[in-house]
C-alpha positions in Angstrom: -78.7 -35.6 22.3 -79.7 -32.3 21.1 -82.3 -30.0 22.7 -85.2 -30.6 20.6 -87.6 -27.0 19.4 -90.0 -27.7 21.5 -88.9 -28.6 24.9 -86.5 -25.0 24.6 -90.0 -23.2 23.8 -91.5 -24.5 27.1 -88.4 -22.9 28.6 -90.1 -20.3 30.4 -93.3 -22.0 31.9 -91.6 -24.4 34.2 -90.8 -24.0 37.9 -87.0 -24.3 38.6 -86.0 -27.9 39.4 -88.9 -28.8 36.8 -87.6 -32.2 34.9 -88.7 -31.9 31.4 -87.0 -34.8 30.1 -84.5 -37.6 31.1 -82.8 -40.7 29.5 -80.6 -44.1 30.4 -76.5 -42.6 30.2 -74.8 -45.1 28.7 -73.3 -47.9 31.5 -69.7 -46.6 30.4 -70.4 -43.5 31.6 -72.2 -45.0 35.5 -69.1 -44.8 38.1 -68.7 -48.0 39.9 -71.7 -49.1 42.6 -74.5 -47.4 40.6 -77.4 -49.5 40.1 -78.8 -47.0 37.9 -78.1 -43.7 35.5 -79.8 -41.3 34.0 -79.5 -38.2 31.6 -81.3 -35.6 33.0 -82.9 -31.7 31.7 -84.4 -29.7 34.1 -85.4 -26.1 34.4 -82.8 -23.9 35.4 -82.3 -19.9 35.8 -79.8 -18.6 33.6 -76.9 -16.2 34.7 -78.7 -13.4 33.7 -82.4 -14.4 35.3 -83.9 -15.7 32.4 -85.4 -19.4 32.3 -82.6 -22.0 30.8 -82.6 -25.4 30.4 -80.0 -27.6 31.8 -78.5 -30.7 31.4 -76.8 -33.2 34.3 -76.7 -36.7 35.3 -78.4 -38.8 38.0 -76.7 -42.2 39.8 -78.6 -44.1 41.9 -77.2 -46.8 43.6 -77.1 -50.7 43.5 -79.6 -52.4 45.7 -82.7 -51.9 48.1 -82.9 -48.3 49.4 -83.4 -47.1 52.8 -86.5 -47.1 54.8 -87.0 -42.6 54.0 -85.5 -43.0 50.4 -81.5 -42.3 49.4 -80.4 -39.8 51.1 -78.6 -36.8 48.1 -75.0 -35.8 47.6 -75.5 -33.2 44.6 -71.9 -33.4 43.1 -70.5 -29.8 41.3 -67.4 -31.0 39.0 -64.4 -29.1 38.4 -63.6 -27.7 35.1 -64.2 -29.8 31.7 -64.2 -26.9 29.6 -66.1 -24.7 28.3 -68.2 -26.0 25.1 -71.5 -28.1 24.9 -68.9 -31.4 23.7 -67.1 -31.1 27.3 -70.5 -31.5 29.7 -70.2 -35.0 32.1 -73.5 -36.0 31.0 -72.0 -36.4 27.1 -68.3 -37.7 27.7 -68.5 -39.0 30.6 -67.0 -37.9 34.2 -63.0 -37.8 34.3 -61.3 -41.0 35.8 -60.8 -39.5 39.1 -64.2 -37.9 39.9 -65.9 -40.9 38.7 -63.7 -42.6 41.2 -65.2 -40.2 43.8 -68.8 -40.5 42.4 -68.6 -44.3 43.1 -67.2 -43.7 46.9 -70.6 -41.8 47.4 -72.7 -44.1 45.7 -71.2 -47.3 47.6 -72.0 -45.2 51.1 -75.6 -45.2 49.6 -76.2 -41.8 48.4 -77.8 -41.1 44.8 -75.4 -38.3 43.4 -76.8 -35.9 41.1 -73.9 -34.2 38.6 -75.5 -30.9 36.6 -73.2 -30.1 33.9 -74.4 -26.4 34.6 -75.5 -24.0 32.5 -74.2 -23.8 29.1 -72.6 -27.4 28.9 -74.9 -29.2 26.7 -77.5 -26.7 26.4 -78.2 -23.4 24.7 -75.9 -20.6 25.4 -72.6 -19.1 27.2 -71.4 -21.2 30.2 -70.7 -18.6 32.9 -67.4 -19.7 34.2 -66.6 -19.1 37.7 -70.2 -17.3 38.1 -70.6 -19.1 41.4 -74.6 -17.7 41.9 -75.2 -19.2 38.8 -74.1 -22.9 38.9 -75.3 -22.8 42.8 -79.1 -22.6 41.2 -78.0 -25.5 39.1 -76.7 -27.7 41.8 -79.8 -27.3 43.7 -82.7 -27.3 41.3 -81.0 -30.9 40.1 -81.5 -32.5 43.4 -85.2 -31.1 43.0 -85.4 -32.9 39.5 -84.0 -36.4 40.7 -86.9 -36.7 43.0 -89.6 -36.5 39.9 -87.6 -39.8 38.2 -89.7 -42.5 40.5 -86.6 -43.5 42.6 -87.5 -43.0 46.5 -85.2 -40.5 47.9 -84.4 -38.7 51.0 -85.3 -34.8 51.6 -81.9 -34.4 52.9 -79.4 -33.8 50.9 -75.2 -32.0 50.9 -73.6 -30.5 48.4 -69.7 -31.5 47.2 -67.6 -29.8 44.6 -64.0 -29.8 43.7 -62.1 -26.9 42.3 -64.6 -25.3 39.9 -66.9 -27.3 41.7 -65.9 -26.6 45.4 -66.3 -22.5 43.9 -70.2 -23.4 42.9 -70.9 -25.6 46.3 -69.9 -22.7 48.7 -72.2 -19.9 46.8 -75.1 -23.4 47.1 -74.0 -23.4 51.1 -74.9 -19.7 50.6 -78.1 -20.2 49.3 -79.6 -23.3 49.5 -82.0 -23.5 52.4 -83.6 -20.4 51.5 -83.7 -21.3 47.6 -85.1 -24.7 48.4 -87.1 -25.0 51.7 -88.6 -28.0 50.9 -85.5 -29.5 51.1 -83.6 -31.0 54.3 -80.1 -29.3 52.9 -77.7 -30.0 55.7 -74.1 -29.2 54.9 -71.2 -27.9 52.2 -68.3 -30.4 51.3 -65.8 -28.1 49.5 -62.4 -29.6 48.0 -59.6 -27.7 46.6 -62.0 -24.7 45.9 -61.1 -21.8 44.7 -62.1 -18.9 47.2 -59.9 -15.7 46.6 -60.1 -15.4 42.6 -58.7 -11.7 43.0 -55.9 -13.3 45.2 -55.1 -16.4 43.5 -54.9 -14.5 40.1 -52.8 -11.7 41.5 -49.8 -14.5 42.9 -50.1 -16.5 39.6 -49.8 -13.5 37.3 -47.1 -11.5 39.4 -44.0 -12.4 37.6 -43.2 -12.5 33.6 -41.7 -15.5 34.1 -44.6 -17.7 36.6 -46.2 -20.7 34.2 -49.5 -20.4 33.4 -51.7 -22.0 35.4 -54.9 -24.4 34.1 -57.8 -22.7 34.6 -56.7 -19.0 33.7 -57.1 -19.5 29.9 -60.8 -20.8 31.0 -61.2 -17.7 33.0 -60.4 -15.0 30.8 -62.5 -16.8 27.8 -65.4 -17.1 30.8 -65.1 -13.3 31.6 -64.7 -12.6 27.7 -68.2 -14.3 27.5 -69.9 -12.8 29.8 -68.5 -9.7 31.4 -66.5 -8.4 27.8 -63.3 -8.2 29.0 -61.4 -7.1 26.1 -58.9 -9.7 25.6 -57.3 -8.2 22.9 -56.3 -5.1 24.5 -53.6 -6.9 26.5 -52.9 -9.9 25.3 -50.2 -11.3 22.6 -51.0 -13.3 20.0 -50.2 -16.2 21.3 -52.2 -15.6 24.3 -55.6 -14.8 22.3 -55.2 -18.1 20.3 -54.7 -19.7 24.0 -58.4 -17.9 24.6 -59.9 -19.1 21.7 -58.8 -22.4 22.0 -60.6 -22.9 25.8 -63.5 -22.0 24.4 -63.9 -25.2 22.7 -61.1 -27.4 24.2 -61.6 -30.2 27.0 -59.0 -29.6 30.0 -56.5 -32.2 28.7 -55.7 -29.8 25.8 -55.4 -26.9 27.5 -53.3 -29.1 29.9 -50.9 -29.7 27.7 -51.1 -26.0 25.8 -50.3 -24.2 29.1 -47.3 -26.7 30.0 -44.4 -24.4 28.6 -46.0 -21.2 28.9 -45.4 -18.2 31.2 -47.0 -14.9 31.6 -44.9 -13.2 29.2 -45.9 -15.2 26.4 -49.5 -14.5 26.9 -49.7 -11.3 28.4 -51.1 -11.7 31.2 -48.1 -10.4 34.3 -49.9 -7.8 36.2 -53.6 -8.7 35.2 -55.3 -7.4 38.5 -53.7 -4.1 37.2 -55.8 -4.3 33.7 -58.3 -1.8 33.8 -61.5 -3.8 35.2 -60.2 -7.1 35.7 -60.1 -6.3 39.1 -63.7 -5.5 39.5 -64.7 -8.6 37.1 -62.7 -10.6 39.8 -63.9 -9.6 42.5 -67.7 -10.2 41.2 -66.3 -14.2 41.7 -65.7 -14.1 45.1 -66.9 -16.1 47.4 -68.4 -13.8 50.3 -66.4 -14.3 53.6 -70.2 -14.6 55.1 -71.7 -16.5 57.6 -72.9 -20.1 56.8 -76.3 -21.3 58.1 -75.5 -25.4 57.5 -71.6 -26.0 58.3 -68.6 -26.4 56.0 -66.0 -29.1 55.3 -63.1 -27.2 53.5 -59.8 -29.0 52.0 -56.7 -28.0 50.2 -53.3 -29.5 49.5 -50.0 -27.9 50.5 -48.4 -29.1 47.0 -51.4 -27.8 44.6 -50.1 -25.1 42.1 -53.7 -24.4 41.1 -54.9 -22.8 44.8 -52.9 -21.6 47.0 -53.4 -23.5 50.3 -52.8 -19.6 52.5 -56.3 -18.6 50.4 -58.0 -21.0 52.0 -56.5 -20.8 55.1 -57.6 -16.8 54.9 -61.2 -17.6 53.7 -61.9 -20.3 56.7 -60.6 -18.2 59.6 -62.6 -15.4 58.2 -66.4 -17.9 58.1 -65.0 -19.2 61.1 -65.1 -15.8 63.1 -68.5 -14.9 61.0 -70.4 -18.1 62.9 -69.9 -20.4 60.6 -69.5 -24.3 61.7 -65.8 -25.1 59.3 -63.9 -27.9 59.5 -61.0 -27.3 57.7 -58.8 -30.1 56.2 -54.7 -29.2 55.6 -53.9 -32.5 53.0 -50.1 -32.3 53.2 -48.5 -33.6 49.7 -51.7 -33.4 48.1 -51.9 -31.9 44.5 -55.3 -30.4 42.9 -56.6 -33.5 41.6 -55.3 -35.7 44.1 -57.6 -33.5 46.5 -60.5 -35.8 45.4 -59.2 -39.0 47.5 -56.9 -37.1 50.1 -59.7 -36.8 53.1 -61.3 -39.9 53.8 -62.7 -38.5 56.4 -65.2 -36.8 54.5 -67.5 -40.1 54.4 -67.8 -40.0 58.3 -68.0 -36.0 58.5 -71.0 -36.2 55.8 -72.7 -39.1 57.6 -72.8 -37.4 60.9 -74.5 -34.3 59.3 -76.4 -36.6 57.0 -78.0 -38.6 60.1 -81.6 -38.1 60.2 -81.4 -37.5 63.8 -78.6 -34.8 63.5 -79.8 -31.3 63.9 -80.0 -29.3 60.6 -78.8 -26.3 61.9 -76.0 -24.5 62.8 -76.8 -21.2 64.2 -79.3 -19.5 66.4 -79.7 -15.8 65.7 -78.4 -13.6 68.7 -80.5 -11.7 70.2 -77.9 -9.5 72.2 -76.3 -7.9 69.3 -76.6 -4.0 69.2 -74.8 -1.2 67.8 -72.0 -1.8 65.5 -72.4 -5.4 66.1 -75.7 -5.4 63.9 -74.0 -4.1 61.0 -70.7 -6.4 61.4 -72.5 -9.5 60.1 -69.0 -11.3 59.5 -67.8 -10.7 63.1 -64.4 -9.4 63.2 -64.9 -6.2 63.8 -64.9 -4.0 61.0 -67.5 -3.8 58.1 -66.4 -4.6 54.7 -68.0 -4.7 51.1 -68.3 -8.9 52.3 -70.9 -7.5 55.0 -73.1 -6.3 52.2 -72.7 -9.1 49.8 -74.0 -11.0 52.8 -77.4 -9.3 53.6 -78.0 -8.8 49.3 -78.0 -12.3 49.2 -79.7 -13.7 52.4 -82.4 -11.3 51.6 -83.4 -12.4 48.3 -82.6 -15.8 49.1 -85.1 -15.0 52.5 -88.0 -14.2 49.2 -87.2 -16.8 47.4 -85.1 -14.8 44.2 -83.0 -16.4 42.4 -79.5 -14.9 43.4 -79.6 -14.1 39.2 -82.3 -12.6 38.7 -82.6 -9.5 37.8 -85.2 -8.3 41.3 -82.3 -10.1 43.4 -79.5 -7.8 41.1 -80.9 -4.7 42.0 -81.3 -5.7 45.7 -77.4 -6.8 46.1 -76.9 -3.4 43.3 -78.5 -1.7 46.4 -76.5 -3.1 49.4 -73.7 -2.2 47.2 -74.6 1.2 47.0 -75.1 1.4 50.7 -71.4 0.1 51.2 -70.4 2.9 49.1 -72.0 5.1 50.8 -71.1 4.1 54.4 -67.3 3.9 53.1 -66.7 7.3 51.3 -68.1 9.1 54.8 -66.5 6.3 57.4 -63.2 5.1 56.2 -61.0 7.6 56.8 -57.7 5.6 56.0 -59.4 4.3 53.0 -58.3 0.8 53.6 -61.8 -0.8 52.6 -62.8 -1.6 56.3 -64.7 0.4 58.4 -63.8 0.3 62.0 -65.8 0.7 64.8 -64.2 4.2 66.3 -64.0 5.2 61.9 -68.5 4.3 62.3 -68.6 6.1 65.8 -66.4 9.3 64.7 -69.0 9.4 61.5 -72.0 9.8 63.4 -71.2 12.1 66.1 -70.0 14.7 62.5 -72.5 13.4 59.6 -74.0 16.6 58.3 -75.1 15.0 54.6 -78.3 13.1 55.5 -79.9 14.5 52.0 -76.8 13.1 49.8 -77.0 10.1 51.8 -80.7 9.6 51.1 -79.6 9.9 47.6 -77.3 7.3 47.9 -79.5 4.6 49.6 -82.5 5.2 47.3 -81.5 2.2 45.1 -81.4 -0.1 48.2 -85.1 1.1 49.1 -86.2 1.1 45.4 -85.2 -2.5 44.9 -86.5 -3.8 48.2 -89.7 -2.5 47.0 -89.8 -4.1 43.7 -88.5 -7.0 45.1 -91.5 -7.1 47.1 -94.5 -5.4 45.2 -96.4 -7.6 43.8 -99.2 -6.1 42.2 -96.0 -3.7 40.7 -98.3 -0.1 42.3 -94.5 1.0 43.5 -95.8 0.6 47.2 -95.8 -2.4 49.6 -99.0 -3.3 50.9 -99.2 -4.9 54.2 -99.7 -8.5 52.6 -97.1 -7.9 50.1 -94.6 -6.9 53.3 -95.9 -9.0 55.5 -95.0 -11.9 53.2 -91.4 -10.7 52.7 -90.4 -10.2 56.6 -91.9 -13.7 57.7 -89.3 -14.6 54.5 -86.5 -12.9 56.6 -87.5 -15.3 59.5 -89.8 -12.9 61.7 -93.5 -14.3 63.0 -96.2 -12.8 61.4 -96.7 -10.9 64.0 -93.7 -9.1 64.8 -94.2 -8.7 61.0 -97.4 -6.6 61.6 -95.6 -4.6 64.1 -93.0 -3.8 61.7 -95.2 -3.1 58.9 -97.0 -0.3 61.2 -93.9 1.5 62.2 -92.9 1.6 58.9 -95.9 2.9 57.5 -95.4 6.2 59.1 -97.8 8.4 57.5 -100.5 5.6 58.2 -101.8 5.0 54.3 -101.5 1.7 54.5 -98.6 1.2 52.3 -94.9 1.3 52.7 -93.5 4.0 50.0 -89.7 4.0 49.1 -89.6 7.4 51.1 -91.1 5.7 54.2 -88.2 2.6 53.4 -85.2 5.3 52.6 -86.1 7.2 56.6 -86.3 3.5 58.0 -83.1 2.5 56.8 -81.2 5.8 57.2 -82.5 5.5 61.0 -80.7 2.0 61.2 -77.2 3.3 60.0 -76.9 6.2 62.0 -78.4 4.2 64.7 -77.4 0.7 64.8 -80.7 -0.5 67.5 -82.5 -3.9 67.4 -85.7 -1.5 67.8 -85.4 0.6 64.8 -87.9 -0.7 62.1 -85.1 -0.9 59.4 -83.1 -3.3 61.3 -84.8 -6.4 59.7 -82.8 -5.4 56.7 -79.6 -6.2 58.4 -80.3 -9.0 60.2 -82.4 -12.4 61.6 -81.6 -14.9 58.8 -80.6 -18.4 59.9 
């Protein structure tokens, strides 16, 4: 079915998880044990912040439901392609996930399946943008409750490949994007976590075969980050491009079987100048995890690299995340889908409405370095800052895509910068804790560093500023720090110690001394510290 005029117009005047219109799927299309299946488009929030539709699909199972409603598995599919004729909700799941679908539907789950933005609905799909199908995997568990069916607040998310990408940026983000939710866990199967990596081992050699999804890739960075294609790649490899922009996996499949690097130019692509940077933007942050994690890979899958995933778990691990992680030995990338059947019992545990839905308690000993070293082992990192960009706007309620929420993570960015062009002297992208300690006993540049933070201060401000007077009134901040998980009135305190000229606002110069304080010393006391820290 075709978006009709009018329901795109009303685009913009729907909250996200809105349904604005659902339908029966055909039964060929319902995986086995659904009683039920619908067609579903909600509002959504496009890559770039602006209102989208999107399109998914909704199984409910056979039979009576339980006593609080069906409890939610919201399930993020791997790659189809990239055109409107490829989305689940049009031609239908592959064999294999539906197969999966149907094991959570016979444990008594209603699964929600968003084809994410761009599949059956107006405009680019953003491949590999993990932000922006997390906001689709959440907002269409928020639009199966408005079809009549009883269900559950709590839900989990699973995803495979593609899909296992999008579900751990939705672990990132879900219980501050959707509070009124009982979100209690990330199920992540073959996913892939180190894009930067994994492309730099499957691109090394002229001779390496190319691998499924990197034709998908490149056309997805193409779309939406203008990599210029043609710059570096043959012939051959441009009609590759052109062809995943339309084609379903299967044809790609078979397009990619007897070709290497060499024939599509890609050896070396890391090396391409900003590939690197475009990579690196679809990372999944080494952060910690507030709900805990289920990760599994197979030693014999060619498309992810099983030391990745090894890397990216010990790394949540020591950041405080709860991670199981789950070694399938023999298991190839689509085979990852019924290698762990011990995912049903792992899910009900954290599914239980008795189980706590929590996985961390904020530390209040922390101090010094510690504060900044959000991941735990150590050294700060660029992954550091990606983490407190996106638990603060998550803390307000942003959309990780919108442009407010852009600005904020633009600003942590900025501070990283800054922070690593004074402290890492061996320029290995780590700051150490003797590189921090040597900084501050020389730092003679506080007015270039001022410089340097203002667009962190800036953005928190607009972030924030309601009435848009370019100040923060004590409501307006108030409202943001009881976001970042602070009673209102250590809030109050807060807001008076950073309103130091007493004028009952809080300017960006007030929010530039605050957190220039915090840097050069790291205290739970100082008043900027609430950027850095206490989110669950």
């Amino acid at each position: 079915m075709i978006l009709t005029e009018d329901l795109l117009q009303d685009n913009a005047f729907h909250r996200a998880g809105t349904l604005v219109r659902s339908e029966e799927l055909p039964t060929s299309f319902w995986p086995g044990h659904a009683g039920m299946g619908y067609r579903v488009w909600y509002q959504g929030i496009g890559y770039d912040g602006s209102g989208r539709i999107v399109s998914g699909s909704v199984f409910v199972p056979a039979g009576d439901p339980p006593r609080d409603g069906w409890p939610v598995v919201s399930y993020a599919h791997g790659t189809t392609g990239l055109s409107d004729r490829t989305a689940p909700s049009v031609i239908g799941l592959s064999r294999p996930e539906s197969r999966h679908v149907a094991t959570w539907l016979e444990a008594g789950y209603v699964v929600t399946v968003t084809d994410y933005e761009g599949l059956a609905s107006p405009g680019p799909h953003p491949y590999f943008n993990g932000e922006a199908a997390a906001d689709d995997v959440v907002d269409i568990v928020r639009a199966a409750h408005q079809l009549g069916h009883p269900l559950s607040r709590r839900w989990i998310v699973v995803g495979f490949s593609q899909g296992g990408h999008a579900a751990l940026f939705t672990g990132l983000m879900a219980t501050k994007y959707a509070p009124e939710l009982d979100f209690r866990g990330t199920v992540a199967l073959a996913p892939p976590v180190e894009v930067p990596t994994i492309v730099r081992m499957q691109t090394a050699d002229d001779s390496a075969s190319v691998t499924l999804f990197l034709p998908y890739l490149l056309a997805g960075l193409r779309t939406t980050h203008g990599l210029a294609t043609q710059e570096f790649m043959t012939g051959l490899g441009q009609r590759l491009i052109e062809l995943a922009e339309y084609a379903p996996v299967r044809d790609i499949h078979y397009a990619v079987a007897v070709l290497t690097n060499q024939d599509i130019g890609t050896t070396g692509l890391n090396r391409r100048p900003g590939v690197e940077e475009m990579l690196n933007a679809c990372r999944v942050p080494a952060a910690r995890f507030d709900r805990p994690v289920m990760l599994a890979a197979g030693t014999a899958d060619a498309v992810l690299p099983m030391a990745a995933v090894v890397q990216f778990a010990a790394e949540i691990r020591r950041a405080g995340t709860d991670i199981h992680l789950e070694t399938c030995a023999g298991a190839d990338h689509t085979s990852m889908l019924s290698a762990v059947p011990e995912i049903l019992e792992w899910v009900g545990e954290r599914m239980s409405a008795t189980a706590s839905a929590s996985a961390f308690e904020p530390s209040n000993t922390r101090s010094g370095f510690e504060l900044l070293d959000i991941t735990g082992d150590g050294c700060l990192a660029a992954d550091d800052y990606e983490a407190f960009g996106l638990r603060l706007v998550q803390a307000y309620g942003e959309a990780p895509g919108s442009p407010r929420a852009a600005a904020v993570r633009a600003g942590y960015r900025a501070l990283w910068r800054a922070m690593a062009i004074r402290a890492d002297v061996n320029g290995d992208g780590r700051i150490t804790a003797d590189e921090f300690c040597a900084w501050l006993r020389t730092h003679r540049d506080e007015d270039a560093f001022d410089r340097d933070i203002t667009p962190l201060a800036q953005s928190v401000i607009d972030l924030a500023d309601v009435d848009r007077n370019g100040v923060l009134d004590r409501e307006e901040l108030v409202g943001l720090l009881i976001g970042c998980e602070h009673t209102p009135a250590e809030a109050s305190i807060l807001f008076d110690r950073l309103d130091t000229d007493d004028s009952g606002t809080v300017t960006t110069a007030e929010l530039i001394a605050a957190i220039r304080q915090f840097c050069l010393d790291p205290t739970p006391d100082k008043p900027g510290a609430w950027l850095f820290g206490r989110f669950r």
